[in-house]
DOKOL-257744 format. One line per 4 residues: number of its first residue (from 0); their letters; for each residue x, y, z of C-alpha. Coordinates in Angstrom, 1 decimal, padded with zeros to 4 digits. Each point is the difference from the previous one (the first is absolute). Last residue first. Layout:
BEGIN
NUM	a	X:Y:Z  ...
***
This chain:
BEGIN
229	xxxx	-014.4:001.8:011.8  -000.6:003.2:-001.8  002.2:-000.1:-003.0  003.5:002.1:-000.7
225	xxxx	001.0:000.2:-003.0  000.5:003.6:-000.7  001.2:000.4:003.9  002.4:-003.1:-000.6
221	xxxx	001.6:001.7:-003.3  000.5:003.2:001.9  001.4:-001.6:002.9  002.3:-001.5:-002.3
217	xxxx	001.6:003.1:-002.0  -000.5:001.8:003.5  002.8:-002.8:001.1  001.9:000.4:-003.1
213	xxxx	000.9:003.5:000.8  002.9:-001.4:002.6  -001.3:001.2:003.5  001.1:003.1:002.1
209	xxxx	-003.4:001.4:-000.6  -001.7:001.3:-003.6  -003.9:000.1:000.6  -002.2:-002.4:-001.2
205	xxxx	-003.4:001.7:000.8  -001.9:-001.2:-003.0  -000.2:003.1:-001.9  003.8:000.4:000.5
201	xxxx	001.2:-002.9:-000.9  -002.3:000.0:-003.3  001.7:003.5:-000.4  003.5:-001.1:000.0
197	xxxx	-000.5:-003.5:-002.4  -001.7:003.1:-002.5  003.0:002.0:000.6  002.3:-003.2:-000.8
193	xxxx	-002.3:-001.2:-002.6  000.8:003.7:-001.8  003.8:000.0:000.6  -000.3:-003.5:-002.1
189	xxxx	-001.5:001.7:-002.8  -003.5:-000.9:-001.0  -000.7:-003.0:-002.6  -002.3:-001.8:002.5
185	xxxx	001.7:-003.2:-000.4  003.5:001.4:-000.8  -000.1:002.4:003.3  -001.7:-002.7:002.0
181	xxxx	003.1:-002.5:-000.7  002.4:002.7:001.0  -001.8:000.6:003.1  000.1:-003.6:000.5
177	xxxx	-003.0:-002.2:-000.8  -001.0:-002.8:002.9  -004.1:-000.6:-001.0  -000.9:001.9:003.0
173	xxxx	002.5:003.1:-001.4  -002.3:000.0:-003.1  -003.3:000.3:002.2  001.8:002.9:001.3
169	xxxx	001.0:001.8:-003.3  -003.2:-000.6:-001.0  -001.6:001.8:003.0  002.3:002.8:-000.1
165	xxxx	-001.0:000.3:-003.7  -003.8:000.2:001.5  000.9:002.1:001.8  000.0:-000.8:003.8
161	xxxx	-002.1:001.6:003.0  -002.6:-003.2:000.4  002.9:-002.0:000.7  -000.6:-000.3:003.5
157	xxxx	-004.1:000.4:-000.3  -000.4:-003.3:-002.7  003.4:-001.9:001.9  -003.3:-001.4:001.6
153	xxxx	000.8:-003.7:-001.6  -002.4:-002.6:-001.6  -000.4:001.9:-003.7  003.9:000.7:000.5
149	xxxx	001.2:-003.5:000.8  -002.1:-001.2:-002.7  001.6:002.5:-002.5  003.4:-000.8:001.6
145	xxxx	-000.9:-003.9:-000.8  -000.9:000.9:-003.6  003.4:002.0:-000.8  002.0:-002.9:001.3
141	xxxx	002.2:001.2:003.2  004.1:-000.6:-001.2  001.8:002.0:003.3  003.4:000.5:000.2
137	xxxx	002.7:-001.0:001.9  001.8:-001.3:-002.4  -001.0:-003.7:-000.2  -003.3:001.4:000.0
133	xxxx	000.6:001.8:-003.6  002.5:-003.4:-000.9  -002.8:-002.3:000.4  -002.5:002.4:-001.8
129	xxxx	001.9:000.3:-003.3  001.1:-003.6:000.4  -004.0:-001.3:-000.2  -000.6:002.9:-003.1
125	xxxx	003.1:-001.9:-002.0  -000.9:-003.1:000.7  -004.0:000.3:-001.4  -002.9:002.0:000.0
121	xxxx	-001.2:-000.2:003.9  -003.5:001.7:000.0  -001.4:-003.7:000.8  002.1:-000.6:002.7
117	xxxx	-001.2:003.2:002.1  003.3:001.9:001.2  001.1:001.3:003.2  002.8:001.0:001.4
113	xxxx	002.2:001.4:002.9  003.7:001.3:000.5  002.5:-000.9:002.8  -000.5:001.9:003.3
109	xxxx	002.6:001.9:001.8  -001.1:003.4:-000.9  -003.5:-001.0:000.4  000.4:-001.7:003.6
105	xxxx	-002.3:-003.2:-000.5  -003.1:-000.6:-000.4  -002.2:002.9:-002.0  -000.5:-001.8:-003.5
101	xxxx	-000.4:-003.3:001.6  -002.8:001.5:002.6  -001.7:002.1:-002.7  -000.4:-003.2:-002.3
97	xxxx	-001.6:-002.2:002.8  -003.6:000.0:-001.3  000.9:001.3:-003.7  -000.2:-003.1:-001.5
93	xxxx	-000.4:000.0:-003.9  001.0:-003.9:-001.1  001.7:-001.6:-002.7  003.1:001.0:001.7
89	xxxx	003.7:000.9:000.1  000.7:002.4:002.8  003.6:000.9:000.3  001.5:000.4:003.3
85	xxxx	003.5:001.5:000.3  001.5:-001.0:003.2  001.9:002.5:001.7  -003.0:000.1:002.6
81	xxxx	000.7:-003.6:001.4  -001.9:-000.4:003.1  -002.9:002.7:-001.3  -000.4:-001.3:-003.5
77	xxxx	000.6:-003.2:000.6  -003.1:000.0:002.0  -001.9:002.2:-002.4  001.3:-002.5:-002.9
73	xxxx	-001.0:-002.8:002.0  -003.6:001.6:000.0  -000.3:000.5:-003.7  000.9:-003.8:-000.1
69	xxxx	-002.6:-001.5:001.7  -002.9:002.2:-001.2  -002.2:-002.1:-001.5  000.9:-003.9:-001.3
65	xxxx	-000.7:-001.6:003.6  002.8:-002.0:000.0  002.1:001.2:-001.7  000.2:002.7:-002.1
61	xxxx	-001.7:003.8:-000.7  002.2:002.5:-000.9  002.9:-001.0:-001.5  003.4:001.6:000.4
57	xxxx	003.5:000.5:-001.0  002.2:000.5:002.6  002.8:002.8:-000.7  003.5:000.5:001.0
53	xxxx	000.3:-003.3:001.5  000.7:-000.6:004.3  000.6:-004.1:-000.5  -001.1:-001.4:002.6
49	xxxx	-002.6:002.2:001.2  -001.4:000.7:-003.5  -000.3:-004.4:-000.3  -001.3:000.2:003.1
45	xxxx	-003.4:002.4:-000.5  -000.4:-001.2:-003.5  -000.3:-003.7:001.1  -002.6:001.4:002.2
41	xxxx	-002.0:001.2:-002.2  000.1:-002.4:-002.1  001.8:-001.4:-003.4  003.0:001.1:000.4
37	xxxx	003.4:001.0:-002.5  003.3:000.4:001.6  002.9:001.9:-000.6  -001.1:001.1:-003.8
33	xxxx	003.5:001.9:-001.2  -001.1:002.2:-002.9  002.6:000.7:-003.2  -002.8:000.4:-001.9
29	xxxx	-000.5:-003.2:-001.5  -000.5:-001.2:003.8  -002.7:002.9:000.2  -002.0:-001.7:-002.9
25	xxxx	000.6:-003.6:000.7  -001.2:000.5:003.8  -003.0:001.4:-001.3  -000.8:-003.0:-002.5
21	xxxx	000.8:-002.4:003.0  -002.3:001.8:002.1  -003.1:000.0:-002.4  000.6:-004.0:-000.5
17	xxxx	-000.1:-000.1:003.7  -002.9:001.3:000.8  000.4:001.5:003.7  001.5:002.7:-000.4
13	xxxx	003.0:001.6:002.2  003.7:001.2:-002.1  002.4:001.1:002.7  002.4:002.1:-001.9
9	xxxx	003.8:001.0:000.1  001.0:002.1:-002.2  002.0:001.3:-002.6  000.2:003.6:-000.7
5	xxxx	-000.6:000.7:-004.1  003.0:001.3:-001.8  001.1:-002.7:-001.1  -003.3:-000.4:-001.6
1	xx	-000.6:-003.9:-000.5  -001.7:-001.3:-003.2
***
């Protein structure tokens, strides 16, 4: 049933199985979700967003014609022509060869938010609406196994090197898009707390306060934990 309270949107749904893109489209239409267009390439995907400028584009990774990175790489393109797109990730597939560039294109405080969720650790409507409206915030929605990747493949090893390991958490929970509220429940700490620990991990990686909103160290911090080599 549809949350009134919930933010409609307007979504870009991109897979090229069709019976798999119906049964998305169903779930974010009983939601209260506008799906603009829905494409079955690459570059489908690529004009259908510039038609329509959606909210969010929902994304496969690997589609026609070569089935491997096709649509990872139309994100990146979107990513960088029409930052206020979200992009969320939705994929069989780990590929972390171009993940970097999507997560850094764009002008952060501009930018739309970013996901990216294997299939198979999908559990249902409820989790797949949970992540469309976290990257149709703003936010970021990273799967717990791809930022474990990520960090195994990354040298963020020496920049974070000086966090806690709560400061750590606390980070790894910002990646996944919790507010400070959301940390404070999660970690059962009050929210004054996640705000001094939020202040130290700025601190210990450099982020220092300028004439920006704080959301912008919020994000750079998130692309520094997640940041790969390529």
């Amino acid at each position: 049933m549809t949350d009134p309270r919930r933010r409609a949107l307007r979504i870009v749904l991109a897979d090229d199985d069709p019976v798999y893109l119906r049964g998305l489209a169903a779930i974010l239409e009983d939601e209260g979700h506008e799906i603009t267009a829905r494409a079955g390439d690459a570059r489908e995907l690529r004009d259908a967003v510039a038609a329509t400028l959606p909210d969010l584009a929902v994304v496969d990774i690997r589609m026609p014609p070569t089935h491997t990175v096709e649509g990872l790489r139309a994100a990146v393109e979107i990513r960088a022509a029409q930052p206020a797109v979200g992009i969320l990730l939705l994929s069989k597939d780990m590929e972390l060869t171009h993940l970097r560039r999507l997560l850094e294109a764009g002008p952060p405080a501009a930018a739309g938010g970013v996901g990216y969720q294997l299939k198979s650790r999908v559990s249902g409507a409820d989790f797949v609406t949970e992540v469309v409206d976290e990257v149709g915030a703003g936010r970021y929605a990273i799967d717990g196994e791809i930022q474990r990747a990520l960090y195994r493949t990354s040298r963020r090893r020496d920049r974070l090197a000086a966090l806690t390991g709560q400061q750590l958490k606390v980070l790894e929970l910002m990646a996944r898009g919790l507010s400070n509220s959301a940390l404070a429940a999660r970690l059962s700490i009050s929210k004054r707390t996640v705000e001094d620990h939020v202040n130290t991990v700025f601190d210990k990686l450099g982020l220092r306060p300028e004439a920006k909103e704080a959301y912008d160290r919020r994000v750079r911090a998130v692309l520094m934990y997640l940041a790969d080599d390529d």
